[in-house]
N, C-alpha and C positions, 0 to 999 in steps of 0.2 A: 349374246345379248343378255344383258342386268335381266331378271325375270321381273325388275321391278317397271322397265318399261310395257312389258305387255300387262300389266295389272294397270299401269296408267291409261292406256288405251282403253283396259274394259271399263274403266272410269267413266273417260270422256264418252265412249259409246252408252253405258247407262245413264247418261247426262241430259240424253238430246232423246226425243221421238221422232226425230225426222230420221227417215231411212235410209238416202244420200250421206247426210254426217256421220252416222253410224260406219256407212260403206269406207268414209273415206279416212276415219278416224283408221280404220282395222286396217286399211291397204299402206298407209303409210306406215304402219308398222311393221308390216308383213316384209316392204321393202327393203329394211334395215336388217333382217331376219337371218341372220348366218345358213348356208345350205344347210347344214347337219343339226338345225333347229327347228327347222318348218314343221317338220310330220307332230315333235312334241307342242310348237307353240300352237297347231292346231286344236291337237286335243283339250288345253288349259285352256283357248280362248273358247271352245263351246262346253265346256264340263264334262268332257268326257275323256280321260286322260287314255292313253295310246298302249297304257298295262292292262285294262277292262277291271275287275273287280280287286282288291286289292286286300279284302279282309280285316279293313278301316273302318269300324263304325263311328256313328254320333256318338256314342257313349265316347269312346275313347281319345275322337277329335274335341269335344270338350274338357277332356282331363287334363289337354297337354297345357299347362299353366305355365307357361315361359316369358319372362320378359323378354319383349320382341326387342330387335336388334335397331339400332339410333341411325342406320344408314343402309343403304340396299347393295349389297355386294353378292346375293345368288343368281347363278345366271339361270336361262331354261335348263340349259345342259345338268347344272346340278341337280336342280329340280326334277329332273328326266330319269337321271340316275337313282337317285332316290328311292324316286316310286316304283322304279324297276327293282331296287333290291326290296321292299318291303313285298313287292309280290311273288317273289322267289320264298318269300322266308313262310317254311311251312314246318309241320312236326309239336314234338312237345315242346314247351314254354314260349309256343311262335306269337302268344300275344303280346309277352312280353315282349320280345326284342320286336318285335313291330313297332310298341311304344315307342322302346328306345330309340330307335332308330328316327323315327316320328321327331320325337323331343330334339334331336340333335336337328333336323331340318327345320323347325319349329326357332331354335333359338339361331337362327343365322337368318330368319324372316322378319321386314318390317312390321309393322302393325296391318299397314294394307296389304302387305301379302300376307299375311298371315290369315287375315279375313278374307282375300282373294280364293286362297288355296283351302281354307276352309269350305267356304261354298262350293267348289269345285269337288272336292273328297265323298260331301255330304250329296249333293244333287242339288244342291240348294242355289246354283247359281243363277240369276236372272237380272240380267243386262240388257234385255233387248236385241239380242244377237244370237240365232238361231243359225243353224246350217245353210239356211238359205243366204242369210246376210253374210253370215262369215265368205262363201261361195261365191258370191257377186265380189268380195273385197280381194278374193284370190286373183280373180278375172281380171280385176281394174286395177291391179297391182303387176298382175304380169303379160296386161296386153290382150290376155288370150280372149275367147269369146268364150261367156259365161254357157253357153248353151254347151259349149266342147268341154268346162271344168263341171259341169253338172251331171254330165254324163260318165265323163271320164271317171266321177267319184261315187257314182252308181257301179258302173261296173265293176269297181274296183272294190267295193264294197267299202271304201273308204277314203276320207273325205281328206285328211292328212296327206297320204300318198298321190292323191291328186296335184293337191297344192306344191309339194315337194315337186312334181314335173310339170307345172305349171310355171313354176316361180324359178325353175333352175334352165328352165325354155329348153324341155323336152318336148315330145311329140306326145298329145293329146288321144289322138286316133288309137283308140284302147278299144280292143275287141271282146266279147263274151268268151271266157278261157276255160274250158272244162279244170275242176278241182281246186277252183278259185272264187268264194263264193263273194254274191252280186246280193246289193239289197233289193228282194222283194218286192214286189207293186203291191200299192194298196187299195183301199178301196172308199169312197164317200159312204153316205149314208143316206139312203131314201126312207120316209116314213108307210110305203105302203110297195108291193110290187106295181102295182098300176102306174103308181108317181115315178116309178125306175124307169118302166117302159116309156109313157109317157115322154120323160125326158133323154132318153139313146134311142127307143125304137128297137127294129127286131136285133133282139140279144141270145145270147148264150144262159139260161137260167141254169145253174146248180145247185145242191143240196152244199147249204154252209152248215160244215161238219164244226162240232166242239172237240179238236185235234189239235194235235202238235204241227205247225207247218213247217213243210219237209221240203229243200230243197236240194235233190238228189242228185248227183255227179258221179258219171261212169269215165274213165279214160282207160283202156285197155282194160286190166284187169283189176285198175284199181278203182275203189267204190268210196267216197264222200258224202257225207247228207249232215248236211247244215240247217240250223234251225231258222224261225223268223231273225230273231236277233245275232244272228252268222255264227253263231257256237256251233264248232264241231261237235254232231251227238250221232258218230257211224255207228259206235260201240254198244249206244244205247237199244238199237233196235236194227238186231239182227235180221229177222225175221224180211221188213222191208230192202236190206243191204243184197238177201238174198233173190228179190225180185227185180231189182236194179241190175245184177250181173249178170240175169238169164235174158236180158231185152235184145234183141238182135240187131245190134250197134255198136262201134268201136269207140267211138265217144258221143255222150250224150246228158244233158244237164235238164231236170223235171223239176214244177215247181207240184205240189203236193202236200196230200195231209196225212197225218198218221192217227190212226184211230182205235182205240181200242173197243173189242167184240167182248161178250159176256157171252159164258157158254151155249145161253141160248139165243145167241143172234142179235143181241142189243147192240145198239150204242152205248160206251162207258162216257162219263162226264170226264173233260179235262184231267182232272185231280187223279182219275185212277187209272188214265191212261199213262199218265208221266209217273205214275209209282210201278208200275205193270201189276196191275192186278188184274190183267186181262190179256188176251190176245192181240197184237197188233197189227193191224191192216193197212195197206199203204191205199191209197187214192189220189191220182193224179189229175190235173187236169188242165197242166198249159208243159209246152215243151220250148224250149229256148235256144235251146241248141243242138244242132245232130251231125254225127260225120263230120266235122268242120268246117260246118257255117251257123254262125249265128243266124236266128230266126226272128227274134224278138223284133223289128220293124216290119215282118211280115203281120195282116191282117189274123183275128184271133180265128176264123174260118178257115184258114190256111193251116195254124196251128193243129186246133182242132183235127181237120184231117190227118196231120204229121201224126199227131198222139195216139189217132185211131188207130193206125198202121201198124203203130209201135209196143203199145200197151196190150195186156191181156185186159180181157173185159170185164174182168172179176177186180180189176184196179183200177177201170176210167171211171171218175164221178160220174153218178148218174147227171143228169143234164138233158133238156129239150134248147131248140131254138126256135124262137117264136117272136111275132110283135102282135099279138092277141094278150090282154090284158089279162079276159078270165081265165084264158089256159094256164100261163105264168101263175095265177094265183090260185088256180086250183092244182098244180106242180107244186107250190109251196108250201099250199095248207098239209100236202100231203105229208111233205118233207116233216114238216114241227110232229103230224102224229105220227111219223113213225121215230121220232126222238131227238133229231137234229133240229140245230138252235134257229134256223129261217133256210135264207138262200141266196146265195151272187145274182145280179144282174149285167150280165156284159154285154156291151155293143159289140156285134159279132166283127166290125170293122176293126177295132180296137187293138193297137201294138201294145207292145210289151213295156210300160213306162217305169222301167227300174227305180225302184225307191220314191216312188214319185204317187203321191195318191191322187190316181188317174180318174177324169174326170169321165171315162167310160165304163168304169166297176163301181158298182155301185151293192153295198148289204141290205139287205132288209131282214130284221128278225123280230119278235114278238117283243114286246119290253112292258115286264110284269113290275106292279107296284104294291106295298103294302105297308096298312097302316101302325106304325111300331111303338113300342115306349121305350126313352131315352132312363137305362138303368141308371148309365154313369158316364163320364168321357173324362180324356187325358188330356192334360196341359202341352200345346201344342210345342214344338221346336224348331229351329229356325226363321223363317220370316212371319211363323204362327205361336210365339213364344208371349205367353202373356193370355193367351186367347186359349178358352176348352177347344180340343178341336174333336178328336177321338171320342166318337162317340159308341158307346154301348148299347146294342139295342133288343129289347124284350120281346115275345108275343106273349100272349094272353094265355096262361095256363090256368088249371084249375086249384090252385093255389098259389096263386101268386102269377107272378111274371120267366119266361123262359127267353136266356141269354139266347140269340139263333145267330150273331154275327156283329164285327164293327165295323166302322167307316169313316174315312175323314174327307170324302170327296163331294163337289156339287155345291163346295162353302163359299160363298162371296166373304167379304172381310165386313160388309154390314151385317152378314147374317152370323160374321163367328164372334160380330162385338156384340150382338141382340145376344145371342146362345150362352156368351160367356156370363153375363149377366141373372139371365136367366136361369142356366143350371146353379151358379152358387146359390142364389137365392132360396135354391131348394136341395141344399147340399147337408148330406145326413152322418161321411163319414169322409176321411183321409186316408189312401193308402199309396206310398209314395207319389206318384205322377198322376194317381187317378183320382179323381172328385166323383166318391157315389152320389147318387139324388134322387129324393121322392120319386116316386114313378107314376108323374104329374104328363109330363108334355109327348104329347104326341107327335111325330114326324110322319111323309109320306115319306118312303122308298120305291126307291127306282130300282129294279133288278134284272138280273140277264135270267135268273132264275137260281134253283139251290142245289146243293147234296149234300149227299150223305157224309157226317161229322161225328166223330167221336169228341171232339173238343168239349161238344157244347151238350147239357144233360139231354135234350131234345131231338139229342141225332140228326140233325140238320145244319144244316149252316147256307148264307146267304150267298151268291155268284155275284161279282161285282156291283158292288151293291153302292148307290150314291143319294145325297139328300136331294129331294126335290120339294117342299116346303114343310114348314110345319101347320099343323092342324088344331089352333086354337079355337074350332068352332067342335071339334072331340076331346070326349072324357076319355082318359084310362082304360076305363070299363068298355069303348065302342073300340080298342084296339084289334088287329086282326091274332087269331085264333093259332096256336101253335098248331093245331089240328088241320088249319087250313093251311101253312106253312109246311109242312110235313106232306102235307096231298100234293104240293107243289116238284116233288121229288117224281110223281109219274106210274 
């Protein structure tokens, strides 16, 4: 298939807001879809191509300056190929021949595909067709029941290989397979533990760890552990690999977190648990699979017991179950002072809905705010090109202002055309991409909380940090306190 045909589809589905035309736009295409195309045409029609990272940035999908080709003659296949060799190519001068290689697919691409494939490289795609939609277009293209290609591409940990046995009218009925990793369940969000309870009743409460999550596979003697986003990382933490092999089971698949200890019994933040600057700890606390049977449609009470049996207790998350409000929230407040970012709340009924953020787990965690000054921000790129987006942000030292983090999250496009405006207006210098500026406006931030940074002169730096308004009724001077930013470290 012309790869200029599925670029037309993502056309017409970016065309429309109705969900149906969307659906039917993608299935008609799908139809047309040669067998030994589907898994790639999947991954181009949701942006996420079927090589995973390819070592492709913006910078360098903007340099490729090629007059695009006067008629569309790539097929997916080529396109497939492609980016399979660009991700093979590693060593010295690999950014070059990446280029090259790039430029040469570049000048056999129209103008639409070329901004097709563009957006897809970058992340920048958005057509209105998400996983979910592309998935119902699988279903309604090959007949099957959307609920069998949902699951089917859960389990499979992917959404391609689905389609591919869907659309070639294989068998659906895909079972949980030790050393084949499954996406993850997620979780909603409640604003309080009471509101969790409140809404599932008596739950599973946990300590939600700041960790790596770990989803751990034993089949005989061989050991697996895949992360949230199904990267293989066995290699990375031995330590857990070694608690996996001694569980008294032939095959058995955990989902879990990995955590790191500081010598003296802390919890490490994120950041220096994935560098290892600490000990690493495994903590489990749902089982999926054991001895060959899948478990996941069993109730999370049932689990629960399976993992009790199976785990040392020095690995099962701490955890009560309760539908008692203040108990839950005095389990939680415990959890935040002893250094862990809130808590799960799960309805103890609750199966195991792979990939799916399930409407019976529920987070709750503290969500700290502070009030900052905008030092500088970068000119945005892609569909924020034109607009500051990247902003820079200060606390209040004693001489001046202290860089502690940036952000470009939490923007409406009225708030990045108000912003754009507004920093040049108080813009003092140029340094390539960046716009410094008086250090006038105030913003509130939203945080998960901070650590420790060498980046920034302050030794801090911010955790997921996003804008939640600006603060025109504060001066500069009523900015929060480096001092008080720094306390926030614990």
């Amino acid at each position: 298939m012309l790869y200029g045909e599925l670029v037309a589809a993502s056309r017409r589905v970016a065309a429309t807001s109705k969900r149906s035309e969307k659906v039917a736009a993608l299935a008609e295409m799908l139809r047309a879809t040669p067998p030994d195309e589907i898994e790639a045409a999947i991954g181009l029609l949701i942006g996420e191509p079927r090589q995973g990272r390819l070592g492709v940035g913006w910078v360098t999908m903007s340099n490729l300056q090629v007059t695009p080709a006067s008629e569309s003659s790539l097929t997916i296949h080529d396109v497939d190929q492609t980016l399979t060799q660009v991700a093979a190519i590693g060593g010295g001068g690999s950014h070059g021949e990446r280029a090259r290689v790039m430029r040469a697919l570049w000048s056999s691409a129209t103008d639409d595909e070329q901004h097709h494939l563009h957006r897809v490289l970058t992340g920048e795609l958005r057509q209105g067709a998400n996983e979910g939609v592309v998935a119902d277009a699988v279903a309604k293209s090959s007949g099957q029941p959307i609920a069998a290609v949902r699951r089917a591409a859960m389990l499979l940990g992917d959404l391609g290989r689905a389609a591919s046995l869907a659309l070639t009218g294989q068998s659906l009925d895909i079972g949980l397979s030790p050393l084949t990793a499954v996406q993850p369940m997620l979780a909603g969000t409640s604003a309080s533990v009471a509101d969790a309870i409140a809404e599932i009743g008596r739950a599973s409460v946990e300590w939600k760890l700041d960790g790596i999550r770990v989803q751990a596979h034993k089949f005989g003697d061989e050991i697996r552990l895949f992360s949230r986003g199904l990267n293989d990382i066995t290699a990375g933490l031995p330590g857990v690999v070694e608690v996996v092999r001694r569980l008294p089971a032939h095959s058995v698949v955990l989902d879990g977190e990995a955590l790191g200890i500081s010598e003296d019994g802390q919890p490490r933040i994120f950041q220096e648990t994935m560098s290892g600057l600490s000990t690493t700890r495994a903590y489990f606390f749902d089982v999926l699979h054991l001895d060959d049977a899948s478990v996941i449609d069993d109730p999370l009470e049932s689990r629960r017991a399976l993992l009790a049996s199976l785990v040392p207790s020095a690995s099962m998350l701490p955890s009560i179950v309760t539908a008692d409000a203040d108990e839950a929230e005095a389990f939680a407040a415990n959890a935040v002072n002893l250094g862990h970012e809130g808590v799960m709340v799960k309805a103890i009924e609750s199966t195991y809905e792979a990939g799916r953020r399930g409407t019976g787990w529920r987070k709750v965690k503290p969500v700290h705010t502070l009030d900052l000054v905008v030092l500088a921000a970068e000119w945005g790129h892609g569909r924020r090109v034109g607009w500051l987006s990247n902003l820079h942000l200060g606390a209040r030292g004693t001489d001046g202002f202290v860089m502690v983090g940036k952000t470009f999250k939490g923007m409406t496009d009225d708030l990045l055309r108000w912003q754009t405006g507004e920093l040049q207006a108080r813009a003092i210098a140029t340094e390539s991409h960046t716009v410094h500026v008086r250090p006038e406006l105030v913003v509130e931030i939203a945080l998960d909380g901070v650590q420790r940074s060498t980046r920034y002169p302050g030794g801090v730096a911010l955790r997921f940090a996003r804008v939640r308004r600006y603060r025109p009724d504060k001066q500069a001077a009523q900015a929060d306190t480096i001092e008080r930013v720094q306390g926030m470290l614990g």
